[in-house]
N, C-alpha and C positions, 0 to 999 in steps of 0.2 A: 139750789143744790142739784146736783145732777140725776140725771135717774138712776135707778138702781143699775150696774156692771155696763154704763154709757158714758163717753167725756161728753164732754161739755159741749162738743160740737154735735152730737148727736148721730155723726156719721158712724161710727164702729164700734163695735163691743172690745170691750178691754181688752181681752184676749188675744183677738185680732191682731194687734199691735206690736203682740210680742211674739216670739220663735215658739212654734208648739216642740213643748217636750213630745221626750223619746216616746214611745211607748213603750212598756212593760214586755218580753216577751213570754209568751205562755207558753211556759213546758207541760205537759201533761203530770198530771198527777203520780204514776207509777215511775217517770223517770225524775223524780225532784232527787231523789239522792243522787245521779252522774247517769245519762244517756249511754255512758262508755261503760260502765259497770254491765246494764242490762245488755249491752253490744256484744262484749266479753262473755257472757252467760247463755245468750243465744247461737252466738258462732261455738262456744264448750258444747252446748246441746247438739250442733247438727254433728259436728266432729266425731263426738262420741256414736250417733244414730248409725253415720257412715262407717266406721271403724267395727261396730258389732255386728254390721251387715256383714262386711267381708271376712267375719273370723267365726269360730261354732263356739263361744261366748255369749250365753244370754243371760237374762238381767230377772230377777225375780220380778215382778209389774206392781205389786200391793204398796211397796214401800216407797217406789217413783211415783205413782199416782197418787200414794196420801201427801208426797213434800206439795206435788203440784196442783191439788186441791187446796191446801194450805196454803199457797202461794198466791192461787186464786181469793181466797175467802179475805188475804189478810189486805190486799189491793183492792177490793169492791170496799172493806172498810174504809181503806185510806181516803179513799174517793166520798167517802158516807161523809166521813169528819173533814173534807178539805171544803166540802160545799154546802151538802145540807144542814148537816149539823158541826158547824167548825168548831174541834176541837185541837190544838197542835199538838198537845202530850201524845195524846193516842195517835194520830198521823203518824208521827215522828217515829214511834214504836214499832205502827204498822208495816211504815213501809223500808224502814230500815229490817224487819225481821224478815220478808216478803226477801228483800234482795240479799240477803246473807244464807237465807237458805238455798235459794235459785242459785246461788253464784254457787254455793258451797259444793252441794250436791253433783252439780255440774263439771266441776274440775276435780272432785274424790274420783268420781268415776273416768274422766278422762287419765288423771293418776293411773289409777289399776289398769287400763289398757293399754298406758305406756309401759309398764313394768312385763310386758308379754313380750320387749322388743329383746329383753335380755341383751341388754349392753354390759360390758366386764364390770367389776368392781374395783372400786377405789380405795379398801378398806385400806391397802398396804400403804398406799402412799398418803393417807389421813394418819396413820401412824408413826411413819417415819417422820410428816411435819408434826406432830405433839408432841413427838423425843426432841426436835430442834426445839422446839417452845419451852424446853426444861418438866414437860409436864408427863408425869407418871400416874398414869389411869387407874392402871392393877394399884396400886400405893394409895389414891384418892378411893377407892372400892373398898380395901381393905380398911383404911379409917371410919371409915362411915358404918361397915361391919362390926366394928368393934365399939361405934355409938347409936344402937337402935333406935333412941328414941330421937337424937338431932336426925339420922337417915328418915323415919318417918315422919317426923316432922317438914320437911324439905321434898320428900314424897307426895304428902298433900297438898302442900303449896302447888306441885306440878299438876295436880291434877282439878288445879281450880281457876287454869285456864281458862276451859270451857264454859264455866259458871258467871265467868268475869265478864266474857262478851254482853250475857244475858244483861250485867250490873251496869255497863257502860250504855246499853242501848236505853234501860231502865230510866237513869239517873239521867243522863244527858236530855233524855224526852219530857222527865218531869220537871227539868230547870226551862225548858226549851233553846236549850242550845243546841238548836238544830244543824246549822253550821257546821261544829264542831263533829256531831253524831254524822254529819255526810260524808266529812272528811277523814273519819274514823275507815268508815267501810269501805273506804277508796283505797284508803292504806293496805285496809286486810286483803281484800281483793288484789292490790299491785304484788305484794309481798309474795303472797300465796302463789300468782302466776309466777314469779321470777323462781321461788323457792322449787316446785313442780317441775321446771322447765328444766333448773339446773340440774335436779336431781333423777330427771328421765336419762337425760345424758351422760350423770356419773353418779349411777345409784351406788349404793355402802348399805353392810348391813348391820355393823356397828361396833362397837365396843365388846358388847357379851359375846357374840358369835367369834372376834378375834380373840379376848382374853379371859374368856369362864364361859367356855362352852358347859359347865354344870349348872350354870343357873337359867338356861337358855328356856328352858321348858319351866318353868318358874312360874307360878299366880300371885304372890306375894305384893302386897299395891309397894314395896319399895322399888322393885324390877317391873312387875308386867307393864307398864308401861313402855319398858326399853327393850319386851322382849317379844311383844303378843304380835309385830310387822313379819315374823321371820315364817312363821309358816304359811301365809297368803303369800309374802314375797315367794317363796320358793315353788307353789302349785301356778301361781301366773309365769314365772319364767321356766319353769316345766311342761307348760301346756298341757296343765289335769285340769285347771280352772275351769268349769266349766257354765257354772251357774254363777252369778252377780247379785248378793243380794246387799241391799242398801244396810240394812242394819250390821252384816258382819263387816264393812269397807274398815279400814284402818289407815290410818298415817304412813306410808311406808316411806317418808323423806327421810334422810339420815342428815345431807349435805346440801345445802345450811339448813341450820336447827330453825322450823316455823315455829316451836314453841317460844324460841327466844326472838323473835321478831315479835309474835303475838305480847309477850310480858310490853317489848318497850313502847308500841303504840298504843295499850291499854292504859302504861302506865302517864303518857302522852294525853291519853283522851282525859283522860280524869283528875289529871295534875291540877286544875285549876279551881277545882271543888275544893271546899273547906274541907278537914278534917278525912275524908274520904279519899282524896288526890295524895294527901302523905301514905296513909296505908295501902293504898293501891301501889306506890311505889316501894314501899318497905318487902308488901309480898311477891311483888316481880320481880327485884331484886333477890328474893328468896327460889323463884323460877328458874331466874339464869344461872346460880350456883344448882338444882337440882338438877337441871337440862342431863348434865354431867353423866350422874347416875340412873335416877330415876328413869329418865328420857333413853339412856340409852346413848348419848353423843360425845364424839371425839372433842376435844378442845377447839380445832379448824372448826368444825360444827356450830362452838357457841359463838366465834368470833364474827366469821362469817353472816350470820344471821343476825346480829348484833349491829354490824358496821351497814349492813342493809337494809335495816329497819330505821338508823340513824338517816342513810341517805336519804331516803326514802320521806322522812317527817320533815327533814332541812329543806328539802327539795318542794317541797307541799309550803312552806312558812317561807321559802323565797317565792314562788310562785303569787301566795299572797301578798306580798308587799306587792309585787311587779303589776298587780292589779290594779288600772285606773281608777281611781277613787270619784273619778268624775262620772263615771260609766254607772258606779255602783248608786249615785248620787240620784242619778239619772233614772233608773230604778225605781227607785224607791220613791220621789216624785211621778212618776208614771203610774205607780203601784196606790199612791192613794186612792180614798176615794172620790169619788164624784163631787158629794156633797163637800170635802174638805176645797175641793178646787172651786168652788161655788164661791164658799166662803173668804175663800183668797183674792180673788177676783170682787167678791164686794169691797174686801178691807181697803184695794189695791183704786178704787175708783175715787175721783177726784173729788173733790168736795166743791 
């Protein structure tokens, strides 16, 4: 019988014989969710450094340094659990929250600095396209006024947005669908750029400010959410803004609606979970009819955001297919371990 992982002839080791696999590339542990995320995040951060330099806009400090503290702490984690102690739930968590707040932070503020350039508004012409679409605003307002409890209901839904990310980064980490969780925050991140970019260049201040200016000043959770952008917007394109602080920053996009991109990549991320993926779709489906009111958006708004949050996931799931599967194969052989290749390499020796 031959010797252990030697033919017969003695001259070569098994191995030898055959084409060494790929090797495995090693991304660093902070850029495992997308290299271009943290790239996006970092050129947001010089942009914004450079832009507050040249303008008398400064930035509260407590509130930037506790995300980037935080940023800090949740990345030395990810790094604890991808090596010493592997855990991928907590990674997964880690360093997906690490780059959602980096990224976030990053482009809020680039947001409110664009909103200083004071470009016209588009409200008139978002109007005149929702009278071509048959759709009457003041009429959808007035119903919902006259049903409190479906308007608050659909209220809420809107405002569980925010809470939903938390659910997706959550749930996705404790399945380890890691994958899936990457691909999430790539979305939000593309979205979020197109959505900002569009809307520096044709800001709108929305619905209430063109057709109930009385509820404009409103706390009520069925409006303040469609109404609380109108006084930051107006001291930044006034140039009385003078201080930045992180806790007061607000949404000021009107055109397309990020809440309703946000519903359908949520409702994308989680679709494929038992019992969890129906109701995530039931309630974002309940987001995109609130967008309307609650949110504060014209119809252009909800379509708009909707048809780009579509691209945007089609585009992601051709992307995947198009992916060599041989490559990925390749991988993942690379990626075992040591000792499995040992093992392969004896199975593989002649007898």
């Amino acid at each position: 019988m031959a010797s252990l992982g030697v033919s017969q002839t003695g001259a070569r080791p098994v191995d030898a014989e055959r084409p060494a696999r790929p090797r495995a590339l090693r991304v660093p542990s902070a850029l495992a969710v997308h290299p271009g995320v943290w790239a996006v995040t970092a050129a947001l951060a010089a942009t914004d450094a450079i832009w507050l330099a040249a303008t008398d806009i400064a930035i509260e400090p407590a509130g930037f340094l506790g995300v980037a503290a935080a940023v800090a702490v949740l990345l030395a984690a990810a790094r604890l659990w991808g090596r010493a102690y592997p855990e991928p739930t907590l990674r997964g968590m880690a360093l997906s929250t690490a780059c959602l707040m980096a990224f976030t932070v990053s482009i809020a503020l680039f947001h409110y600095l664009a909103a200083t350039l004071d470009r016209p508004f588009i409200d008139e012409a978002l109007a005149r396209r929702e009278a071509l679409l048959g759709f009457d605003w003041p009429a959808h307002r007035a119903f919902l006024k006259a049903h409190p409890d479906l308007a608050w209901g659909l209220a809420l839904a809107y405002h569980s947005s925010g809470p939903q990310i938390a659910v997706v980064v959550i749930v996705l980490s404790a399945l380890r669908r890691l994958g899936r969780l990457w691909t999430f925050v790539r979305l939000f991140a593309a979205s979020l750029c197109v959505v900002i970019a569009i809307s520096a260049a044709f800001p709108a201040r929305g619905p209430y400010a063109t057709y109930a200016h009385q509820e404009v000043a409103s706390e009520d959770i069925e409006t303040v959410g469609a109404t609380w952008h109108l006084e930051p917007l107006a001291r930044l394109r006034g140039e009385t803004a003078s201080v930045i602080a992180l806790g007061d920053i607000r949404g000021l996009a009107t055109f397309p609606s990020f809440h309703v991109c946000l519903a359908v990549i949520t409702a994308w991320a989680l679709a494929p979970v038992p019992v969890v993926g129906f109701l995530a779709l039931l309630l974002n489906a309940a987001i995109v009819v609130a967008t309307l009111r609650a949110g504060g958006h014209y119809l252009p708004d909800v379509l708009a955001g909707g048809l780009l949050a579509l691209a945007l996931v089609a585009g992601q799931s051709l992307a995947g297919r198009l992916t060599p599967r041989r490559h990925l194969s390749a991988g993942r052989a690379a990626s075992r371990p040591r000792s499995w290749r040992i093992r392969s390499a004896v199975m593989r020796a002649p007898s």
